[in-house]
DRENTINU-641082 format. One record per residue (C-alpha): residue in one letter; x, y, z. Coordinates in Angstrom, 3 decimals, always signed. Layout:
REM residues N
{rec 'A',{X,Y,Z}}
...
//
This chain:
REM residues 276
{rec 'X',{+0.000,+0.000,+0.000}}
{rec 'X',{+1.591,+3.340,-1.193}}
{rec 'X',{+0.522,+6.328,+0.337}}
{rec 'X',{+1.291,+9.905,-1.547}}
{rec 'X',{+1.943,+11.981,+1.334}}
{rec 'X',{+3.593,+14.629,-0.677}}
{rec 'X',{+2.853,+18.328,+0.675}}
{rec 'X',{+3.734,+19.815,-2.755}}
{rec 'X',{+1.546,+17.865,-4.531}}
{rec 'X',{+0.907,+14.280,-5.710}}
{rec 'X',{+2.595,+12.993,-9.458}}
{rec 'X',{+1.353,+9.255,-9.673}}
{rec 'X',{-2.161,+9.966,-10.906}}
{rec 'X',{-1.005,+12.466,-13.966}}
{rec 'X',{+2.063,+10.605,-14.578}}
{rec 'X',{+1.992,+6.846,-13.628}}
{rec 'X',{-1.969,+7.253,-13.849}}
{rec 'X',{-2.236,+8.869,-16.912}}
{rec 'X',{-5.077,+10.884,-15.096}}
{rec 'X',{-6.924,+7.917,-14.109}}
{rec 'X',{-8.737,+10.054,-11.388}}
{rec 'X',{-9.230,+13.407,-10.415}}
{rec 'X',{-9.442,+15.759,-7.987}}
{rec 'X',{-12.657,+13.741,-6.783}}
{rec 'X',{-9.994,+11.154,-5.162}}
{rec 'X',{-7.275,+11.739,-2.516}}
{rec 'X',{-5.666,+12.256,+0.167}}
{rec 'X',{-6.690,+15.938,+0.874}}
{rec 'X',{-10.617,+14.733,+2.038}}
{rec 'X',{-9.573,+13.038,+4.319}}
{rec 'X',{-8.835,+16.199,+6.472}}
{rec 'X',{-12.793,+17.061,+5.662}}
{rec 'X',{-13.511,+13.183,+6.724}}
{rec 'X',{-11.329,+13.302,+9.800}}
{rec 'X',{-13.172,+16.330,+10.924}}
{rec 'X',{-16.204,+14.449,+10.669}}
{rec 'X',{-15.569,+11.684,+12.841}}
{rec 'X',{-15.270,+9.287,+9.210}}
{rec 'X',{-11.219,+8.879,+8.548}}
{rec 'X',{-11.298,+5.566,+8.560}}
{rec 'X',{-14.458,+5.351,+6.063}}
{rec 'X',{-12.605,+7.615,+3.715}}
{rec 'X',{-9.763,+6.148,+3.690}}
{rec 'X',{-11.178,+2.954,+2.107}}
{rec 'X',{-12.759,+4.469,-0.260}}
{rec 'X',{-10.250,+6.860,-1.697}}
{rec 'X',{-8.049,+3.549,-2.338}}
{rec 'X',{-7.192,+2.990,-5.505}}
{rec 'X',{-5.679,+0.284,-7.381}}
{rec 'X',{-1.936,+0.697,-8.563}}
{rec 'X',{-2.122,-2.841,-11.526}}
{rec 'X',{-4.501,-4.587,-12.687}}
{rec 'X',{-5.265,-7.508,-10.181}}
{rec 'X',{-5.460,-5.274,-7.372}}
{rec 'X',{-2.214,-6.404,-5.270}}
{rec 'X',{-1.053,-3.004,-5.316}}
{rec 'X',{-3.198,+0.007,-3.471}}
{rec 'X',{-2.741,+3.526,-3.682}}
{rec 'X',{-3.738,+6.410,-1.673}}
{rec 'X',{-3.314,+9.490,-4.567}}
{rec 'X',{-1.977,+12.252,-2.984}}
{rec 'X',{-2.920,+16.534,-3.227}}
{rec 'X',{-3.413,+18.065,-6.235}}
{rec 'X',{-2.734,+21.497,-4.672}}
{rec 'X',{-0.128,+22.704,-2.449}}
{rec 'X',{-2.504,+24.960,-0.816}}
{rec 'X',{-4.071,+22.012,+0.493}}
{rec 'X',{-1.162,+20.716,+2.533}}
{rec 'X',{-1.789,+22.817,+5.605}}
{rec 'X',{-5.472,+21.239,+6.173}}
{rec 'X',{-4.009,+17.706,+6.877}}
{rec 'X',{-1.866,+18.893,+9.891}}
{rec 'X',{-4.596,+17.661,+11.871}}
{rec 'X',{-4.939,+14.376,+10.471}}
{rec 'X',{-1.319,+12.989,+10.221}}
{rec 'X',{-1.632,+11.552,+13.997}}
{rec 'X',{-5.239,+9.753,+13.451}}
{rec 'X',{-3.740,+8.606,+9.895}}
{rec 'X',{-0.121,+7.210,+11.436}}
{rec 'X',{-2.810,+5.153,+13.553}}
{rec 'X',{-4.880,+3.675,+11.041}}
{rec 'X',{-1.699,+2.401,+8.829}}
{rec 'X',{-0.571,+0.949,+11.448}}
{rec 'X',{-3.579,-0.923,+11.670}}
{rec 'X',{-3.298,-1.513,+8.364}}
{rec 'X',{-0.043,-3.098,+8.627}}
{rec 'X',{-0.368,-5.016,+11.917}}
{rec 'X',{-3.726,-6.426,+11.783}}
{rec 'X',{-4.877,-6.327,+7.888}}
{rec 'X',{-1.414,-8.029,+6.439}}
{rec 'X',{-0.335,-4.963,+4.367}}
{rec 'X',{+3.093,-3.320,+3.393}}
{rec 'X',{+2.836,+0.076,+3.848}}
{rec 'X',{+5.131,+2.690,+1.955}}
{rec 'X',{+4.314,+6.638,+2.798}}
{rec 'X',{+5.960,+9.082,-0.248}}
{rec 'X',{+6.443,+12.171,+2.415}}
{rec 'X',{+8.046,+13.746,-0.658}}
{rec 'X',{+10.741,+16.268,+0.388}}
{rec 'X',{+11.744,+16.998,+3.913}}
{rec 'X',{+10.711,+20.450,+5.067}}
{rec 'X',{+12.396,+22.030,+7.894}}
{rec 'X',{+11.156,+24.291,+11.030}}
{rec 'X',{+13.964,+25.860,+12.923}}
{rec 'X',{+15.581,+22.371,+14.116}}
{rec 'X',{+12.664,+20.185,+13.738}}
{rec 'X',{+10.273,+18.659,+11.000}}
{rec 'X',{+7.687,+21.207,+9.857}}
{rec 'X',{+4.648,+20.454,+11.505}}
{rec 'X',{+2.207,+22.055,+9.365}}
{rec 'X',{+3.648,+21.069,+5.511}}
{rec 'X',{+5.161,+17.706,+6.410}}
{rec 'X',{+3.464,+14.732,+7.327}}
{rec 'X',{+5.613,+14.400,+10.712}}
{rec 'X',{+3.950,+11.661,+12.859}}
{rec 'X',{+4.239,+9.365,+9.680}}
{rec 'X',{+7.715,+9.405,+10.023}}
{rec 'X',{+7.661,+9.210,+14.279}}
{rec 'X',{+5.434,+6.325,+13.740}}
{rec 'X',{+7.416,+4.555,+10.685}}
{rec 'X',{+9.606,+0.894,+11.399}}
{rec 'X',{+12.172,+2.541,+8.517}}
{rec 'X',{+12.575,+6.195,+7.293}}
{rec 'X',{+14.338,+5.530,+4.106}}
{rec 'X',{+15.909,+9.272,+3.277}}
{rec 'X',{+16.532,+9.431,-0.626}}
{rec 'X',{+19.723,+11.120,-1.832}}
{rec 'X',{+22.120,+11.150,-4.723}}
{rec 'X',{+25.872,+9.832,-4.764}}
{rec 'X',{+27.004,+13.922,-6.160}}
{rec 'X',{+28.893,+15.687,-3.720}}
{rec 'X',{+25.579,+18.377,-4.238}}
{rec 'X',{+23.518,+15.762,-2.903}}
{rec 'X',{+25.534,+14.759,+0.387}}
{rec 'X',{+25.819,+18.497,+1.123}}
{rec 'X',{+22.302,+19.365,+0.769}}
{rec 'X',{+21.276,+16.283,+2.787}}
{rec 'X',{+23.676,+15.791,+5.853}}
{rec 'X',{+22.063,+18.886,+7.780}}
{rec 'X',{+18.438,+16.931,+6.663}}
{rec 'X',{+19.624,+14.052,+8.055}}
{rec 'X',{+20.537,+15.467,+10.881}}
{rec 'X',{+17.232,+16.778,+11.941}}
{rec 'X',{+15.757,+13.510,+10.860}}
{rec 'X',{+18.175,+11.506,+13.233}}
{rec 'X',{+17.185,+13.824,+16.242}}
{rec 'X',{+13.596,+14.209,+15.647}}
{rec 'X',{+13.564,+10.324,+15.632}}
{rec 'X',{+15.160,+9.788,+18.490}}
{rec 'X',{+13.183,+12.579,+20.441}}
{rec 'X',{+9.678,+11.628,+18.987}}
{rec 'X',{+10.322,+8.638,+17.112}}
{rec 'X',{+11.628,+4.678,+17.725}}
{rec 'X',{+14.833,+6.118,+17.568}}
{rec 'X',{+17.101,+7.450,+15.275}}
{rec 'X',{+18.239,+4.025,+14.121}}
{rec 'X',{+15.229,+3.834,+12.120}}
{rec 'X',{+17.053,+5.866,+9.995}}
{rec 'X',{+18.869,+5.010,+6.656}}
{rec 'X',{+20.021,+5.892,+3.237}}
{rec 'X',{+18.839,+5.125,+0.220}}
{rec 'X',{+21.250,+6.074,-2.690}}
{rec 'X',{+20.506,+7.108,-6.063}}
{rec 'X',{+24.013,+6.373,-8.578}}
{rec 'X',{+23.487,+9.310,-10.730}}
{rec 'X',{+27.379,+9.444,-11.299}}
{rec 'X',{+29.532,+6.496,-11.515}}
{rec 'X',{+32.883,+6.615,-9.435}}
{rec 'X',{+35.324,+8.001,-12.625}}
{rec 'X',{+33.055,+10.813,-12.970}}
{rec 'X',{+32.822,+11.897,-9.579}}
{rec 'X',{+30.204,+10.007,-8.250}}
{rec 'X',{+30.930,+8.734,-4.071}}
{rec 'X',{+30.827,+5.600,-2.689}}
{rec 'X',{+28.276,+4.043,-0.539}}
{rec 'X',{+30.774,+3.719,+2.518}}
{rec 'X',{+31.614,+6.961,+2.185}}
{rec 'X',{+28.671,+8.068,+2.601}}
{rec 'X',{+27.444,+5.920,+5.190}}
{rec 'X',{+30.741,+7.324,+6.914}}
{rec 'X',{+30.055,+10.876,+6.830}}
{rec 'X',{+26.424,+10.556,+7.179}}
{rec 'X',{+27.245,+8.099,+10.309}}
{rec 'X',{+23.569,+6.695,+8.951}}
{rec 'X',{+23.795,+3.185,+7.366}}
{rec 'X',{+22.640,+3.071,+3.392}}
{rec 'X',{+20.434,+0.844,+2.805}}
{rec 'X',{+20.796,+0.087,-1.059}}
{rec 'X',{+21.754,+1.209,-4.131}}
{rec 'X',{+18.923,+2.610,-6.315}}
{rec 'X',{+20.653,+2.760,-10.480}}
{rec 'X',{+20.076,+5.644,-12.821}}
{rec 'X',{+17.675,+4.596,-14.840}}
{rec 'X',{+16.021,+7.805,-17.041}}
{rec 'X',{+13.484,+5.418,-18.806}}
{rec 'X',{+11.673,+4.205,-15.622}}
{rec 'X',{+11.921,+7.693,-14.406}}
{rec 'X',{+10.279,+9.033,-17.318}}
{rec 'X',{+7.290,+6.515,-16.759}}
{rec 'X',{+6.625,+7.290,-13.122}}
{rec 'X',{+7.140,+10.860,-13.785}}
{rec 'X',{+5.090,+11.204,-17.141}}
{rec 'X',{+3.655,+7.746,-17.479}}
{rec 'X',{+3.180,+6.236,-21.120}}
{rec 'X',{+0.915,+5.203,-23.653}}
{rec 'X',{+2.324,+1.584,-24.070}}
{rec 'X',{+4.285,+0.928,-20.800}}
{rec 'X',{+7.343,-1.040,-21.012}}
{rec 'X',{+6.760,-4.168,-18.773}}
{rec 'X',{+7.875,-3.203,-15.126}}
{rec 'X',{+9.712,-6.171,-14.114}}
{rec 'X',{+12.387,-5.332,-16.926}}
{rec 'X',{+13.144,-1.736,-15.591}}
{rec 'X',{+16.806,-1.973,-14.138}}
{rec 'X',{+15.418,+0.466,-11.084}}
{rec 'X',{+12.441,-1.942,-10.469}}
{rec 'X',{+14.952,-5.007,-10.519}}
{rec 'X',{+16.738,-3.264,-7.499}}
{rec 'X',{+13.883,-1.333,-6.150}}
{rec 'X',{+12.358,-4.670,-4.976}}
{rec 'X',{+15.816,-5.647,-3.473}}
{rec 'X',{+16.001,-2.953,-1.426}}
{rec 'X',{+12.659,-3.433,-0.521}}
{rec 'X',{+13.290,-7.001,+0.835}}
{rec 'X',{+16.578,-5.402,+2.299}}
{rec 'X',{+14.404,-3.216,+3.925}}
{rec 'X',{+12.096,-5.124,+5.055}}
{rec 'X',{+14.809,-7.182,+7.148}}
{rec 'X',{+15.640,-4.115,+8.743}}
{rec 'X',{+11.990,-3.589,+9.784}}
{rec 'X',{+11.566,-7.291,+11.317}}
{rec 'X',{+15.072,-6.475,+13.014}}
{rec 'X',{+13.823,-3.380,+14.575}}
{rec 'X',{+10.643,-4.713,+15.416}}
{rec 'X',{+12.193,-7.899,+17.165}}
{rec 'X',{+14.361,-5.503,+19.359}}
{rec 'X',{+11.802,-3.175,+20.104}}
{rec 'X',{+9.455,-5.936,+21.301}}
{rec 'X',{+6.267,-3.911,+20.882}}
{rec 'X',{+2.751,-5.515,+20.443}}
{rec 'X',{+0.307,-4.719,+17.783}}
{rec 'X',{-1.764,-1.777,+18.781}}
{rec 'X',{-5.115,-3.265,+19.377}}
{rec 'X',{-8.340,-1.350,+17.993}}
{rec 'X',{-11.255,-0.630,+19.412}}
{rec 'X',{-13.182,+1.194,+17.200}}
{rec 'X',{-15.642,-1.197,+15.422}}
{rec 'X',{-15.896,+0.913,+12.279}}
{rec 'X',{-11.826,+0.664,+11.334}}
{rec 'X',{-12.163,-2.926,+12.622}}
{rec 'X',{-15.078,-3.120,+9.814}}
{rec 'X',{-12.398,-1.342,+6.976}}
{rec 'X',{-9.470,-3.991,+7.957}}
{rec 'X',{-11.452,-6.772,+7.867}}
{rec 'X',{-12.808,-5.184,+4.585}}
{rec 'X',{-9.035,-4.729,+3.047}}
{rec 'X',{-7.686,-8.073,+5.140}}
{rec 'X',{-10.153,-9.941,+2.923}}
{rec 'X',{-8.721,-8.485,-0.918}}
{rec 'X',{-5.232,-8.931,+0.374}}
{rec 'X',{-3.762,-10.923,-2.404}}
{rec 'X',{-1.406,-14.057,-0.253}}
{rec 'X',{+1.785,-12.774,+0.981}}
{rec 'X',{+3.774,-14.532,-2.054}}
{rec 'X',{+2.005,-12.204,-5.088}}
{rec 'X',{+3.061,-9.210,-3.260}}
{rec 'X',{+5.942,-6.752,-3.957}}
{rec 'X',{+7.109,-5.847,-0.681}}
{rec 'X',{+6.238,-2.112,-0.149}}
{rec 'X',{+6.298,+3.805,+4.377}}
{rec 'X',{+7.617,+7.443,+3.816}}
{rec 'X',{+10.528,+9.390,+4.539}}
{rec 'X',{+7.826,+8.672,+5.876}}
{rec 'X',{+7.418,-0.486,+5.939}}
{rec 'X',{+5.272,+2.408,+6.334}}
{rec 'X',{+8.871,+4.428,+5.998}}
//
């Protein structure tokens, strides 16, 4: 389950989606829903199916920035429901939180979805191997690693994940050195691949077939790498499921539980902010 919890605006339904729905769907009324005592309820039914058989659900993100500031409500009562999702309906659950936006020395609390990330078993915090990249992004981390630890499961939840833009002859850093100066581990190795780009970013008329794609090859590596990490964490951390008590979301997991393809037909899927 991917959740588009971008505050400048969600790209998978005009690009991926080749404007498969409209502003009609998404995440933005769920702040009206929320309001309304009906989260949960909404929440269902803005799903939407990311392939054909249904193994893959989306949650479209905003279609206006301006909209960003009326979810600062919700993020808490949402961070609870995907955990629900996760821990008692059987689903992976992967929150886009787009770029990190910064408030004096913490997360913004207004434009980015912050209690996804407090709440998330990973933060996965995309960069590039360019010497641009690591500059713009250690002071990022930074505040990532200490709002974590403060408000989070800790700032080891932290971890790279590194985009090879440049290969090593033309400038382009090595993993372990930036695991070094970052003092975060990096999770995996993401390739440069402009043709899958191009098709999440634009989407296409006759899609190559996704299982080919060099960067979907690896993204579901890292995603298994990943989720290793999570069971890790969670093994250490030794925390029970949440238990729910409202008979309405108990009504939507059961709902979900019940399409969940089995576990084997699944990609493995939170973020910056599983649910990472």
């Amino acid at each position: 389950m991917l959740v588009e919890a971008d505050a400048r605006q969600g790209s998978i339904r005009t690009g991926y989606g080749q404007g498969a729905w409209g502003g009609e769907v998404g995440l933005w009324h769920l702040a009206q829903a929320h309001l309304q005592g009906q989260l949960a309820e909404a929440f269902e039914a803005h799903l939407r199916p990311l392939d054909i058989a249904g193994n893959r659900l989306l949650l479209p993100g905003l279609t206006d920035p301006r909209q960003a500031a009326a979810l600062s409500g919700t993020w808490e009562a949402m961070s609870l429901l995907l955990q629900a999702m996760d821990q008692h309906a059987g689903y992976d659950v992967l929150v886009d939180a787009g770029q990190v936006l910064v408030d004096g020395s913490a997360l913004h609390s207004r434009l980015f979805p912050a209690p996804l990330a407090h709440s998330a078993d990973v933060v996965l915090l995309v960069m590039r191997n360019t010497l641009t990249s690591v500059a713009q992004t250690l002071p990022v981390a930074q505040v990532l690693r200490e709002e974590l630890e403060r408000s989070g499961s800790g700032q080891d939840a932290l971890r790279l994940l590194v985009i090879q833009e440049l290969s090593s002859s033309a400038g382009g850093l090595r993993s372990d050195a930036i695991a070094r100066r970052f003092s975060v581990p990096v999770a995996d190795l993401l390739p440069w691949d402009p043709e899958a780009g191009a098709l999440f970013t634009h989407g296409a008329a006759r899609p190559p077939k996704l299982g080919k794609l060099a960067l979907v090859k690896q993204a579901r590596k890292a995603m298994q790498a990943t989720q290793m990490v999570v069971n890790d964490r969670r093994r250490a951390l030794d925390m029970p499921p949440a238990p729910v008590h409202s008979p309405v979301v108990a009504g939507v997991l059961q709902r979900l539980a019940a399409v969940r393809p089995p576990v084997s037909s699944v990609m493995s899927a939170p973020e910056g902010a599983g649910r990472g």
